[in-house]
C-alpha positions as CSV (number, residue, x, y, z in Angstrom):
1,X,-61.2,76.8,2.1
2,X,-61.7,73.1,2.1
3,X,-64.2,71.8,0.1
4,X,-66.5,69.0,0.7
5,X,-64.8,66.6,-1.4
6,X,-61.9,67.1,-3.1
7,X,-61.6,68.2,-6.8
8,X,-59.7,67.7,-9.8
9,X,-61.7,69.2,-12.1
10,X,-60.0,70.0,-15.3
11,X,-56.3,68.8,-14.3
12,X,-54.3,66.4,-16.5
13,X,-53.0,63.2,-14.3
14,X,-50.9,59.9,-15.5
15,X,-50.6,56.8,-13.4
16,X,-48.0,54.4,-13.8
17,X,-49.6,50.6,-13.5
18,X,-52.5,52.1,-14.0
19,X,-54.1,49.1,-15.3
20,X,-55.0,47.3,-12.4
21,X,-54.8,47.3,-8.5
22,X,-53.7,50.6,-6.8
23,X,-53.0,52.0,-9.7
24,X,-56.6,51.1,-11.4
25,X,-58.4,52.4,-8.2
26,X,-55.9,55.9,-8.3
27,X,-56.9,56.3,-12.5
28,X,-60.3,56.1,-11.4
29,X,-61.0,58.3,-8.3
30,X,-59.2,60.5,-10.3
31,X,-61.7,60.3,-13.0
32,X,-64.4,60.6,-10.6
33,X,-63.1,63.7,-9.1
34,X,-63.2,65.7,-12.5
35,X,-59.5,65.0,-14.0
36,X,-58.4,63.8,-17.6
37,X,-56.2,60.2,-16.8
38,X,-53.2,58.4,-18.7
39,X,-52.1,55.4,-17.3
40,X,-49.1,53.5,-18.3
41,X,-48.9,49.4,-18.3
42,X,-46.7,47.3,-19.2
43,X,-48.0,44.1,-21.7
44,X,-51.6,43.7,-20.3
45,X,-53.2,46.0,-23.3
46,X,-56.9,44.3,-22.6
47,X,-57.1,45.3,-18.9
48,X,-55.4,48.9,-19.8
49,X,-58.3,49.3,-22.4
50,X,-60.9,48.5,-20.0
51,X,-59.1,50.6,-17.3
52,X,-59.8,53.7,-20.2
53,X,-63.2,52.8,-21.0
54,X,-64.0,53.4,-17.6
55,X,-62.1,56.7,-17.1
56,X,-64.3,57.7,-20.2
57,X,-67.0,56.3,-18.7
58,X,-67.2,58.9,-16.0
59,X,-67.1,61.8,-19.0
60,X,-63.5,61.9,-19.0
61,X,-60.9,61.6,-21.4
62,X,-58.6,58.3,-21.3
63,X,-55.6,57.3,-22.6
64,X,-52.8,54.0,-22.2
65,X,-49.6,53.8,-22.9
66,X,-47.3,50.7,-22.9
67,X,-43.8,50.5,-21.8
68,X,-41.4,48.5,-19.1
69,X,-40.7,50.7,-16.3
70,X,-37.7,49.0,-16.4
71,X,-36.6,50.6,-19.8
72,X,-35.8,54.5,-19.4
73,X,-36.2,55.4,-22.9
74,X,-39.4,54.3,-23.2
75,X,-40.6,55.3,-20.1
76,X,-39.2,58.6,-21.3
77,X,-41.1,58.1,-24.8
78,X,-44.5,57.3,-22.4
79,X,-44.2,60.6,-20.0
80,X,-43.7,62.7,-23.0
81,X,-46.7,60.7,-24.8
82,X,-48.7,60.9,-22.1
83,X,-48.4,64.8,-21.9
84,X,-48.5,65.3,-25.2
85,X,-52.0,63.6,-25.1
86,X,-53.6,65.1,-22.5
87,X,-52.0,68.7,-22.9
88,X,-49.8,68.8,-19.9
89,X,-49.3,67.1,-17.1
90,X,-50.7,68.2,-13.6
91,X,-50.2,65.3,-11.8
92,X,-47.7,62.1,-12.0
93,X,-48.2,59.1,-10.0
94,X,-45.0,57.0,-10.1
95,X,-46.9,53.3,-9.2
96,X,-46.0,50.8,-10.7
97,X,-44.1,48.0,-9.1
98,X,-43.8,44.2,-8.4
99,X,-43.7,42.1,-5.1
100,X,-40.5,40.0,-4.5
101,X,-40.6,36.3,-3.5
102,X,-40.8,35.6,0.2
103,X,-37.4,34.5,1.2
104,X,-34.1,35.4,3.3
105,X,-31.9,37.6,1.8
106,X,-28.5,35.4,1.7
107,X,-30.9,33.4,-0.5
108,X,-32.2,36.2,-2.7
109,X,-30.7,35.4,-6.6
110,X,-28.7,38.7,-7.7
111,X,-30.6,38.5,-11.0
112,X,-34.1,38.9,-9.1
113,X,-32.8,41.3,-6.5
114,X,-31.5,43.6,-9.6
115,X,-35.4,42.8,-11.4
116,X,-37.0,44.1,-8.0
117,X,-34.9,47.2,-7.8
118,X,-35.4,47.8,-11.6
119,X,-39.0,48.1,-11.5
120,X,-39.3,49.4,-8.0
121,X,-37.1,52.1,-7.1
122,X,-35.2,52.5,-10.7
123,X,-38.8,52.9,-12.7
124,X,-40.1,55.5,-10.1
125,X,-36.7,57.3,-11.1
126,X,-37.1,56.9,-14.6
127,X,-40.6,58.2,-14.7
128,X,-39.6,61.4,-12.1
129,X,-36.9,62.0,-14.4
130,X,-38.9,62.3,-17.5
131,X,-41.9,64.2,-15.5
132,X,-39.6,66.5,-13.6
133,X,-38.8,69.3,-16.9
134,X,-42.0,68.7,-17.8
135,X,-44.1,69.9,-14.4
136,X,-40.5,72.6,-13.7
137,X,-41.0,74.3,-17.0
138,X,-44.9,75.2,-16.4
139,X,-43.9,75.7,-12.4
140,X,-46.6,73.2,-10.5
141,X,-47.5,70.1,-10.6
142,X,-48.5,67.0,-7.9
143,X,-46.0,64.3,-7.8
144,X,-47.5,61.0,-5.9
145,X,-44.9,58.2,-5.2
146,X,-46.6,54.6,-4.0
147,X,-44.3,53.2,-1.3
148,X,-45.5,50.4,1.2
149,X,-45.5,50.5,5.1
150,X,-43.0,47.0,4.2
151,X,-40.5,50.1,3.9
152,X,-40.9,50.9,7.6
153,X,-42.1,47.7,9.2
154,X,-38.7,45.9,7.7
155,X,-39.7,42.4,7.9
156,X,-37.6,39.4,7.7
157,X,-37.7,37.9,4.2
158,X,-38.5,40.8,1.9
159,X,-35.3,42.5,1.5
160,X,-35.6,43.5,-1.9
161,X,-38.9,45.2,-1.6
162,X,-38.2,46.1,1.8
163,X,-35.3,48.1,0.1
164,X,-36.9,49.3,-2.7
165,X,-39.8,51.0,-1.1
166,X,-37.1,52.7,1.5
167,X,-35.4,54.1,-1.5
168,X,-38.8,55.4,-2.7
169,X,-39.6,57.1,0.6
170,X,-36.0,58.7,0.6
171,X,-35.8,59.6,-3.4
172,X,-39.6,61.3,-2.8
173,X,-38.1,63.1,-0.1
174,X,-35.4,64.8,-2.0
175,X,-37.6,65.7,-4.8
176,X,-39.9,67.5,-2.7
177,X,-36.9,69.5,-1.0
178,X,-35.8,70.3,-4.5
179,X,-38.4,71.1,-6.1
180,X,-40.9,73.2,-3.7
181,X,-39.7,76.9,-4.5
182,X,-41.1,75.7,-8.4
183,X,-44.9,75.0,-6.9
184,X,-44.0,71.0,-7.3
185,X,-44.9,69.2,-5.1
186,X,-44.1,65.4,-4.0
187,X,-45.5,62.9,-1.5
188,X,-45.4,59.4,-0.7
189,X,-48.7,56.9,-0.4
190,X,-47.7,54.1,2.1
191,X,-50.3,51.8,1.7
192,X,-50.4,48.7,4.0
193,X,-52.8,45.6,3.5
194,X,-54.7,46.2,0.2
195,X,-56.6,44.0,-2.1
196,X,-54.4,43.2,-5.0
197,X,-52.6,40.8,-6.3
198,X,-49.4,41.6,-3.7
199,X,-51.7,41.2,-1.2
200,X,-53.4,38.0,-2.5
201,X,-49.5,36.1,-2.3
202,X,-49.1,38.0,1.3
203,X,-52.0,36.2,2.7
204,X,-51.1,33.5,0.6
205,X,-47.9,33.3,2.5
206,X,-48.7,34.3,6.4
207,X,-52.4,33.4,6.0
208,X,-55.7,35.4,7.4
209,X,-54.3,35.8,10.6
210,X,-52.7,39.3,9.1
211,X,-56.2,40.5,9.3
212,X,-56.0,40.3,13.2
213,X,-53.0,42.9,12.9
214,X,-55.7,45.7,11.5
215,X,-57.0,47.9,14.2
216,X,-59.8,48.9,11.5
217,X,-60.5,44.9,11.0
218,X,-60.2,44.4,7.2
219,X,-58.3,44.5,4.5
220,X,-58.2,47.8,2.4
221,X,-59.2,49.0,-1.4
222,X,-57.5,50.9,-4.0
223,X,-60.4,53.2,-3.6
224,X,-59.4,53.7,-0.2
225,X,-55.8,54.4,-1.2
226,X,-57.6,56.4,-4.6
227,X,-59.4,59.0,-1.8
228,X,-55.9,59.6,-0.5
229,X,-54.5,60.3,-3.7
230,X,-57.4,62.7,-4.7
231,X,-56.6,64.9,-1.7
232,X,-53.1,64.6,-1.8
233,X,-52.9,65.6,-5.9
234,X,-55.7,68.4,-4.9
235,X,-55.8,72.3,-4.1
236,X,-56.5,71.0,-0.7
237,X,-53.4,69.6,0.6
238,X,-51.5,72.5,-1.3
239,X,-49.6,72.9,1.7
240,X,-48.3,69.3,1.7
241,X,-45.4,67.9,0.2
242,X,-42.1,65.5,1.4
243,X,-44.5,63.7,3.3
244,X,-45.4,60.1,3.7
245,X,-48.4,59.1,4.3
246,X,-49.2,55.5,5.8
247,X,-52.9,54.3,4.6
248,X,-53.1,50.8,6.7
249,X,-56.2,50.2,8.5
250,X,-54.2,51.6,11.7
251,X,-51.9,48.6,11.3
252,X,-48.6,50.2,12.0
């Protein structure tokens, strides 16, 4: 039966990117709702360290880890670091990620449409990859992928990241399908319009008038996408997986 709120009480969660933005607000709502958190970040050591402090904070244990998404043997060396630390793993968020620059594609250099894909689509792989035997050889596990309603709305001059989050959406997918007869479990968070610093260089670049595009009239919080995440890595939505779910304000 339902409960209340949704519980995590006891369960062992990493977050990739988990030093700030969506990420931060997923570490922490995890943290609130009774779970032990890792995150993972790449060079920013002070804000990962405050990130902890805070999980800690709320009577829970904390841990960071540093590593390029980018780089699959240390992303390897941080999943297995991360579950050694904690015990296990019981859920993975695969978040981390970069925005690309705001221009046609015929435009787009190679070198930064390879950096995009790198850290957007090729470290979610990376860190599934090194998660996967981990959560198949204890038979359960939450897997929570962060994608981006970009990945559906397809606008012009974001190809890269357009593409990237598509892949996400698709590569979640298949994990789900392959994974479900194990108790695994995977699902996409779609976010739209949240306060970070993506968002800051989208309104940067189309101004405030996006706001007018959100049914629910303002912009959104990584605790909002946090509450999602809670549910989704929960005993609640145990009858969940390969889906994506869109967290927008109503926007799309």
């Amino acid at each position: 039966m339902p409960t209340a709120l949704a519980r995590l009480d006891g369960r062992r969660a990493f977050v990739t990117g988990g030093s700030r933005g969506i990420g931060r607000g997923i570490a922490l709502a995890f943290a609130d709702a009774g779970a032990d958190v890792a995150i993972g970040y790449r060079r920013d050591r002070e804000a990962a360290l405050a990130t902890v402090a805070e999980i800690e904070a709320r009577g829970r244990r904390g841990f960071a880890f540093a590593a390029d998404v980018r780089d699959a043997t240390a992303v390897d060396a941080m999943v297995k670091g991360a579950a050694q630390a904690l015990g296990a793993l019981d859920v993975v968020v695969a978040n981390a990620g970069v925005a690309a620059r705001f221009e046609p594609v015929h435009e787009v250099e190679i070198g930064y449409w390879q950096r995009v894909l790198d850290t957007d689509l090729n470290g979610v792989f990376y860190t599934l990859h090194a998660a996967l035997p981990i959560l198949r050889a204890q038979g359960s596990g939450s897997i929570l992928t962060v994608s981006s309603i970009a990945a559906d709305a397809c606008g012009a001059n974001g190809g890269p990241y357009v593409a990237a989050k598509a892949a996400v959406n698709a590569l979640t997918t298949v994990i789900a399908r392959e994974n479900a007869a194990l108790g695994i479990r995977a699902n996409v968070i779609a976010p739209g319009l949240v306060r970070t610093d993506i968002a800051d260089k989208l309104l940067e670049f189309h101004g405030e008038a996006m706001l007018k595009s959100i049914p629910l009239g303002r912009i959104g919080t990584p605790q909002d996408v946090g509450s999602l995440a809670v549910f989704l890595a929960s005993d609640d939505a145990a009858w969940i997986t390969g889906e994506i779910f869109r967290i927008d304000g109503g926007a799309w």
